[in-house]
C-alpha positions as CSV (number, residue, x, y, z in Angstrom):
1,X,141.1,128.8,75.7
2,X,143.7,126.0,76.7
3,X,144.0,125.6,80.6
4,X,147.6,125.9,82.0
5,X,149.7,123.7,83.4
6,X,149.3,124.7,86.9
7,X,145.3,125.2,86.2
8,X,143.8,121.1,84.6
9,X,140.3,122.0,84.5
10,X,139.3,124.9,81.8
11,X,136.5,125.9,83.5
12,X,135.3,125.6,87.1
13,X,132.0,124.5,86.7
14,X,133.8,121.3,85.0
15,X,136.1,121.0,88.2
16,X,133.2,121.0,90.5
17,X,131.0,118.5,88.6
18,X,133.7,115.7,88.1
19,X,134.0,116.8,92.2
20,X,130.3,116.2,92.9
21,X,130.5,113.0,90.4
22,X,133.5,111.5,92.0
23,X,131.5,112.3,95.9
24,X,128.6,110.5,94.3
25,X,130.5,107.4,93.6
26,X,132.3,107.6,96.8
27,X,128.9,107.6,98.8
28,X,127.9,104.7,96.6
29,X,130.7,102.4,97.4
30,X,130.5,103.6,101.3
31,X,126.4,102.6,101.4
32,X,127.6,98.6,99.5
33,X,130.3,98.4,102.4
34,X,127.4,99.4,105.0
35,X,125.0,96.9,103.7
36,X,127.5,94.1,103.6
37,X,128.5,95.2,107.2
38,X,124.6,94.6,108.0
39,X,124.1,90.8,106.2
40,X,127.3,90.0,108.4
41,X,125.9,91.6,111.7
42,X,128.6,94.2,112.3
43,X,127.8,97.3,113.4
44,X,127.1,100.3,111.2
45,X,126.5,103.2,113.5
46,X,129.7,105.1,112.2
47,X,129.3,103.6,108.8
48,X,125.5,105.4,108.7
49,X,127.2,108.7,110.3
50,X,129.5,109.1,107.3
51,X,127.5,108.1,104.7
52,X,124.5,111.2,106.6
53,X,127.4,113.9,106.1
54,X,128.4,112.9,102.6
55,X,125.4,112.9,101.6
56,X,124.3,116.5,102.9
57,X,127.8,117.9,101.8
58,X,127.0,116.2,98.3
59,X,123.1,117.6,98.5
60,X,125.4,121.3,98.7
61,X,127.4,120.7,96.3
62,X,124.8,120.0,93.6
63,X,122.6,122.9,94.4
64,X,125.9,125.2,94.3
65,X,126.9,123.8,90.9
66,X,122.9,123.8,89.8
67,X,123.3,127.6,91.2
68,X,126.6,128.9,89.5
69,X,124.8,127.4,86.1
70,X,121.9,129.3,86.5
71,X,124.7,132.4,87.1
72,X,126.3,131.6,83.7
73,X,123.3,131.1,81.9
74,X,121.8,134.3,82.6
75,X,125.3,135.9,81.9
76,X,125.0,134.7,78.4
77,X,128.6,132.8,78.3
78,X,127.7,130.3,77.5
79,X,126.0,128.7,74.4
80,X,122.1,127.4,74.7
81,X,123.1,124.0,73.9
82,X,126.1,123.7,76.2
83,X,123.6,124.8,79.1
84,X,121.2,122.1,78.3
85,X,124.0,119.8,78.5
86,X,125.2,120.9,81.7
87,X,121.3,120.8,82.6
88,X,121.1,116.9,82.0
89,X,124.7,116.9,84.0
90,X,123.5,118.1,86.8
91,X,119.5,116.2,86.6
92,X,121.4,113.3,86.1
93,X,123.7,113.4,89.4
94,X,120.6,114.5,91.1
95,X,119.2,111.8,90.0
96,X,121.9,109.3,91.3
97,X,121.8,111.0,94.7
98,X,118.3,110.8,95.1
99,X,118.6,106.8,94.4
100,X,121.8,106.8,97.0
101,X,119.7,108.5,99.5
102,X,116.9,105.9,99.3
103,X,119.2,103.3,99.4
104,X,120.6,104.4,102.6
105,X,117.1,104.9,104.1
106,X,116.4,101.8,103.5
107,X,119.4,100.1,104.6
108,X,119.2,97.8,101.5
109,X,121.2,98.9,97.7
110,X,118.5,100.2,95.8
111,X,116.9,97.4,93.1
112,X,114.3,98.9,91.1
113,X,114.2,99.3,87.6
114,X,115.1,103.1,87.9
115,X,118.6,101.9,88.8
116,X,119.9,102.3,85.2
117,X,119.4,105.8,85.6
118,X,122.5,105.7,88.5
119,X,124.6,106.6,85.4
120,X,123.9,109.4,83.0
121,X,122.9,107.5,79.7
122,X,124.8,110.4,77.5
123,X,128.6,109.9,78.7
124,X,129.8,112.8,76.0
125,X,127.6,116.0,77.4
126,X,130.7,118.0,76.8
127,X,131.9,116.5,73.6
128,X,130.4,119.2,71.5
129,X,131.3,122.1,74.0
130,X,133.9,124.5,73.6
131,X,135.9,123.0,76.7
132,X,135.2,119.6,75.4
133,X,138.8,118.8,74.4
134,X,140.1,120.4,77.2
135,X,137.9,118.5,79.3
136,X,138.4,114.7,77.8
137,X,142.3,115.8,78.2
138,X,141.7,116.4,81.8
139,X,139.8,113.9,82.6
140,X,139.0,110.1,81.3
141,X,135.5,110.9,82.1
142,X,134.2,108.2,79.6
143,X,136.3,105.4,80.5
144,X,135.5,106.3,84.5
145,X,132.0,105.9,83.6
146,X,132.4,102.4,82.3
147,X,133.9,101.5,84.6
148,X,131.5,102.1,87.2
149,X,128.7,101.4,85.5
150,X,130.3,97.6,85.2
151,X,131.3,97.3,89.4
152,X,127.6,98.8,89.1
153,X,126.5,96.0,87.2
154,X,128.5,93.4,89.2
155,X,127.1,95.0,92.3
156,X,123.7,94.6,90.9
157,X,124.1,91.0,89.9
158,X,125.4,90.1,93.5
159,X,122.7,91.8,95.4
160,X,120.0,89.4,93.1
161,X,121.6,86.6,93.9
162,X,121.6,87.5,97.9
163,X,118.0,88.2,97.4
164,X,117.2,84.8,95.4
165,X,118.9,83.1,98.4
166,X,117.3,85.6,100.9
167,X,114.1,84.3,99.2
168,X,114.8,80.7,100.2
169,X,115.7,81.2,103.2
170,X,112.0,83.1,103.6
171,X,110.5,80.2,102.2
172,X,111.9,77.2,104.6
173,X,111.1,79.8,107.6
174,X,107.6,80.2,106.3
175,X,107.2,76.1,105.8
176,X,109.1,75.6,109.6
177,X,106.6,78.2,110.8
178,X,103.5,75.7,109.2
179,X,104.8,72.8,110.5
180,X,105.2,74.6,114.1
181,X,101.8,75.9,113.8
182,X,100.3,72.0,113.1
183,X,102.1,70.7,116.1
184,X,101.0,73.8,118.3
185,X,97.2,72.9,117.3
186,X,97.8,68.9,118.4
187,X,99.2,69.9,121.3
188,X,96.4,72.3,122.3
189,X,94.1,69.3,121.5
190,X,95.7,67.1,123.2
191,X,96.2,69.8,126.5
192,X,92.6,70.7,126.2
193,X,91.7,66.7,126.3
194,X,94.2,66.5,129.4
195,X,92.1,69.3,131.0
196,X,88.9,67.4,130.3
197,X,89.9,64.6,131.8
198,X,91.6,66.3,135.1
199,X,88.2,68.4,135.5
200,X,86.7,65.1,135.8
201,X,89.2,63.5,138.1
202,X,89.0,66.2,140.4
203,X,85.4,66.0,140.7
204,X,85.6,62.4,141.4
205,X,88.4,62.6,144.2
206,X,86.2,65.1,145.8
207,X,82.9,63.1,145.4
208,X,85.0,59.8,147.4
209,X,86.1,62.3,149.3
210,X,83.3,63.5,150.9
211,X,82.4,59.8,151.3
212,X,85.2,58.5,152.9
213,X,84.1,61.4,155.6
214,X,80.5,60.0,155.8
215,X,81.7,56.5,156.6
216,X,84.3,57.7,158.7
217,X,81.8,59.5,160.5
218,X,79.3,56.7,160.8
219,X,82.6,54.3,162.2
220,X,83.0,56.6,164.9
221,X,79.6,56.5,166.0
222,X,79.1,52.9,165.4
223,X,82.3,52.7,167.9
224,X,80.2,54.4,170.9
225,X,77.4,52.4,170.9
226,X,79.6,49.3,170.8
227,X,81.6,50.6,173.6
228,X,78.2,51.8,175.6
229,X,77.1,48.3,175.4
230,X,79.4,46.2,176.5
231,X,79.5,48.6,179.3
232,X,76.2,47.5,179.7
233,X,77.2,44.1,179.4
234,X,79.5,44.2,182.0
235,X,77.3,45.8,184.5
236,X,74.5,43.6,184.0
237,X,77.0,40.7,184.8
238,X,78.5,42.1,188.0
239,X,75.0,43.0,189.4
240,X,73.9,39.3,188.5
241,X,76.9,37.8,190.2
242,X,76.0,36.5,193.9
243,X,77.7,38.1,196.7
244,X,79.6,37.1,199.8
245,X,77.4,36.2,202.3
């Protein structure tokens, strides 16, 4: 059956996946402005709080679309194939969410070789379907998937080349941090030499030390018995003196 003109999508289960797909893009784009708020040390407290309740209202709307399939399927109204379709529809969006979801967790864009799977490899699921012309007439759903899977592949391309130069700049930090290390080992040989050589100072300032206060000792008593005798002196020479007669 056609749709009408007040009614674009010919089924509703259609509606809500091009919905879900569209959220999914969305929350892709919003987790690339986050991490390019991060390399350029802006804040991305309210960036991470929107992307958290996307996310969960996306996580909703898959498992109600996964749900009202299940409903159709079981109601027999739709073909076997077209369910199957709808099957690798919805696995395939699951997919991408799952991969969006790691990526923010991380706080990095996801790079692993599973990242092809961000797009659903079969573009034309409902080609075949009886809402299929209905559908593409609604919808350029092919021509929206090319195009995101090339900003997906521009994306991608970018993000290497911040990691080949994130590499580098790893690799000068790691040869500074060497070079820092050698200096810090001469200078605790040379600090433990200084040491050595204080140690040994010390213990001869206090070894003159204690010898200065022998001598100084020894003056001072040298001094009295000088003292006492030319006391003794001068006693001797006033008794030998001859007095007035």
């Amino acid at each position: 059956m056609a749709a009408s003109g007040r009614d674009p999508w010919p089924d509703p289960w259609i509606g809500a996946y091009e919905a879900c797909e569209r959220s999914s893009q969305l929350i892709m784009e919003m987790v690339n402005k986050r991490d390019d708020l991060q390399r350029q040390g802006s804040s991305t407290g309210k960036a991470n709080s929107e992307i958290r309740v996307k996310l969960r209202a996306l996580s909703q709307d898959l498992n109600k679309l996964q749900l009202s399939l299940q409903k159709e399927a079981s109601s027999n109204k739709l073909l076997t194939q077209e369910v199957e379709r709808r099957h690798a529809l919805i696995d395939a969006l699951m997919t991408r969410e799952k991969i969006i979801t790691d990526s923010f967790k991380r706080g990095a864009t996801y790079t692993s070789p599973d990242r092809e799977f961000l797009l659903p490899a079969d573009n034309s699921a409902f080609e075949e379907s009886p809402w299929g012309e209905n559908y593409r007439k609604g919808v350029d759903h092919s021509g929206s998937i090319e195009s995101v899977r090339a900003q997906q592949q521009q994306i991608i391309a970018e993000q290497d080349k911040g990691l080949d130069t994130l590499a580098e700049i790893i690799a000068r930090q790691k040869e500074m941090g060497q070079t820092i290390s050698e200096e810090l080992d001469e200078h605790n040989e040379l600090i433990d030499d200084i040491t050595d050589r204080t140690s040994r100072t010390d213990q001869r300032i206090e070894n003159t030390t204690k010898r200065v206060k022998r001598i100084s000792k020894k003056a001072k008593d040298c001094s009295y018995y000088i003292v006492i005798c030319i006391l003794l002196i001068a006693i001797v020479v006033i008794a030998a003196l001859p007095g007035k007669k």
